[in-house]
Steps between C-alpha positions, in 0.01 A plus 500: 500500500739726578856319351529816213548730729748675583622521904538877681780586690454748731790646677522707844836533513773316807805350464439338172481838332727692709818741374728675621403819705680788717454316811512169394224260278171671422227388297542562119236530228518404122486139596401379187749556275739380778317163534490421117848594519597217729255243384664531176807307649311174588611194280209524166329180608405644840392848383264414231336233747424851711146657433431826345480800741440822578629753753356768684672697789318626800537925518731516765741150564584477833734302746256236659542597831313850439177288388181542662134398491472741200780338312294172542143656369742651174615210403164261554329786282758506231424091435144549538513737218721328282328134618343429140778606278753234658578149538697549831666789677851496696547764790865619523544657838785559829513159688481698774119536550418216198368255726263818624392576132451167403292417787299833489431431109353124559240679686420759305505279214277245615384248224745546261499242197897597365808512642641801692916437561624720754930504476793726579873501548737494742741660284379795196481360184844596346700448788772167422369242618142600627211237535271755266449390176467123656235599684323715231552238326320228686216754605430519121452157470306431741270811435418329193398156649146500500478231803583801740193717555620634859800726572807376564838618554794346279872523645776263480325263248209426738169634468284564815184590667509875529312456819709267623868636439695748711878639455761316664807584420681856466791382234406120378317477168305257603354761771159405530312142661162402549481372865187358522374437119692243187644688221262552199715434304893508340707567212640163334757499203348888433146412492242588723331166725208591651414239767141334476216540821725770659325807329188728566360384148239290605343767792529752281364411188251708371467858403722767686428663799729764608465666794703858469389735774630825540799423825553852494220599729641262776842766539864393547493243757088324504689195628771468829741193528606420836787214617437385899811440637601420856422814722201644294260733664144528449553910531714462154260273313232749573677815412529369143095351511383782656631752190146596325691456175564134571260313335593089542849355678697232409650331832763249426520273818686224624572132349119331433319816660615599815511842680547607892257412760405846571134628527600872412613371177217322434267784585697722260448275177132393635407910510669505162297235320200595702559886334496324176857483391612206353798335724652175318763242620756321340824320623840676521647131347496522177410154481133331582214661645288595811214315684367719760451339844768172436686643788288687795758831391298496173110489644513891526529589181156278439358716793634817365306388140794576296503323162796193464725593235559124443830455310513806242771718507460817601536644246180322313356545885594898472397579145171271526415696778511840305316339227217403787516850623450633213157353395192612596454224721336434859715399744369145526529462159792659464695262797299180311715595154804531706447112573400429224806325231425795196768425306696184677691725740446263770 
């Protein structure tokens, strides 16, 4: 159905476009011309198996870590508008906040029936030596595999759940894992293996329904993430929940969902939930997931009615909870979604 067309690339600038600046690498523009440029060196065989393309740039490329909300909602609305003329769209952004993007666009992208191929660098793409043009070039093939209708993020040969993934390394080029989800799939002999009953195909077939509220409304900072660790005081959790601007909070706790026996605390995230804020929990182990009340530590947060986090990462916990805020929902409703598996995150 949709094997003649060609794939989008959309880049947003990061590593894999960076140049030399004044101060040091900065995001550079004209990346086009640049990435024909260097796929023009790959042996004949392997760049005629590519697929056509097409390049856009965002207005203003930026260094990942400077992304926000906003960045998110530009980039879902750029491949909602450009959804029918493609086959299959790569995202080339800063590994810095990628995991963050990709999870944020799964949800705004709900129901998607092509591939979306998140992928960066850990080096800019003319630098000796740098991991770009391998991963550009995997992200293309897989963008054009019409067994992927989720998004996924393609680095070091392996493709995974967008959802799922999270940066792991500062230097490695394989820098990013999937702690609690397989792969989706890998790069074998320079052609794209997509693996079979791992994808979102089946629950989402169907017609497209994207979900692209405006996260600008919600401010800066709609969502706090707080780490217990030994010593923690009730007084500090509340100064953050008891901000009017603080709209949901993400509490990472200990091993399968543990916090201090202390009623204060409690009180503080019960008067949050009860003042309609939405207070999540995940593990601070990146590994495995929570069960509220398998140790008597863990009953309170059941008492408190915050909502188990289960095993995402948080960032899929963080950026699904500014998607939830940012619906018109009820509060039940909105806490029901949050349990909910939209789009396999946990």
């Amino acid at each position: 159905m949709f094997a003649n067309l060609p794939v989008l690339i959309i880049y947003t600038g990061g590593t894999i476009g960076m140049v030399p600046g004044r101060f040091g690498l900065e995001p550079g523009t004209d990346f086009e011309p640049r990435l024909r440029d260097s796929l023009a060196s790959l042996p004949p065989a392997r760049r005629a198996s590519l697929p056509d393309f097409d390049v856009i740039e965002t207005d203003h490329p930026i260094d990942s870590s400077a992304a926000t909300p906003t960045e998110w909602q530009v980039i879902a609305s750029l491949l909602a508008t450009h959804y029918s003329k493609y086959r299959g769209f790569v995202v080339l952004h800063g590994t810095d906040t990628l995991a963050w993007t990709a999870s944020s666009l799964a949800y705004q992208l709900q129901g998607i029936d092509k591939p979306v191929v998140l992928s960066g660098a850990m080096a800019p793409l003319e630098s000796p030596g740098s991991d770009a043009l391998s991963n550009i070039e995997d992200a293309l093939r897989f963008s054009a595999d019409t067994a992927l209708q989720e998004v996924g993020l393609c680095f070091a040969g392996r493709l995974l759940r967008g959802v799922r993934s999270r940066k792991w390394s500062t230097h490695d080029a394989d820098a990013f894992i999937s702690p609690n989800y397989p792969v989706l799939g890998e790069i074998v002999e320079h052609q794209a293996i997509v693996y079979a009953n791992r994808g979102l195909d089946a629950l989402q077939r169907g017609a497209p329904r994207f979900e692209l509220p405006d996260y600008r409304g919600l401010g800066d900072s709609p969502v706090v993430r707080m780490t217990l660790w030994p010593g923690i005081s009730a007084d500090r959790i509340a100064r953050w929940l008891d901000d009017e601007t603080t709209k949901g909070a993400l509490l990472e706790v200990w091993g399968g969902g543990n916090i201090p026996d202390d009623p204060q605390l409690i009180g503080v995230l019960a008067k949050a939930v009860g003042e309609g804020k939405l207070v999540a929990a995940i593990s601070q182990c990146p590994e495995g997931s929570i069960a509220f009340g398998a140790y008597a530590a863990g009953n309170a947060l059941a008492e408190a009615d915050v909502v188990s986090g289960d095993g995402m990462t948080p960032e899929a916990t963080m950026t699904k909870m500014v998607h939830l805020l940012a619906l018109p929902l009820p509060d039940d409703q909105r806490r029901s979604r949050f349990s909910a598996s939209l789009v396999g995150e946990r």
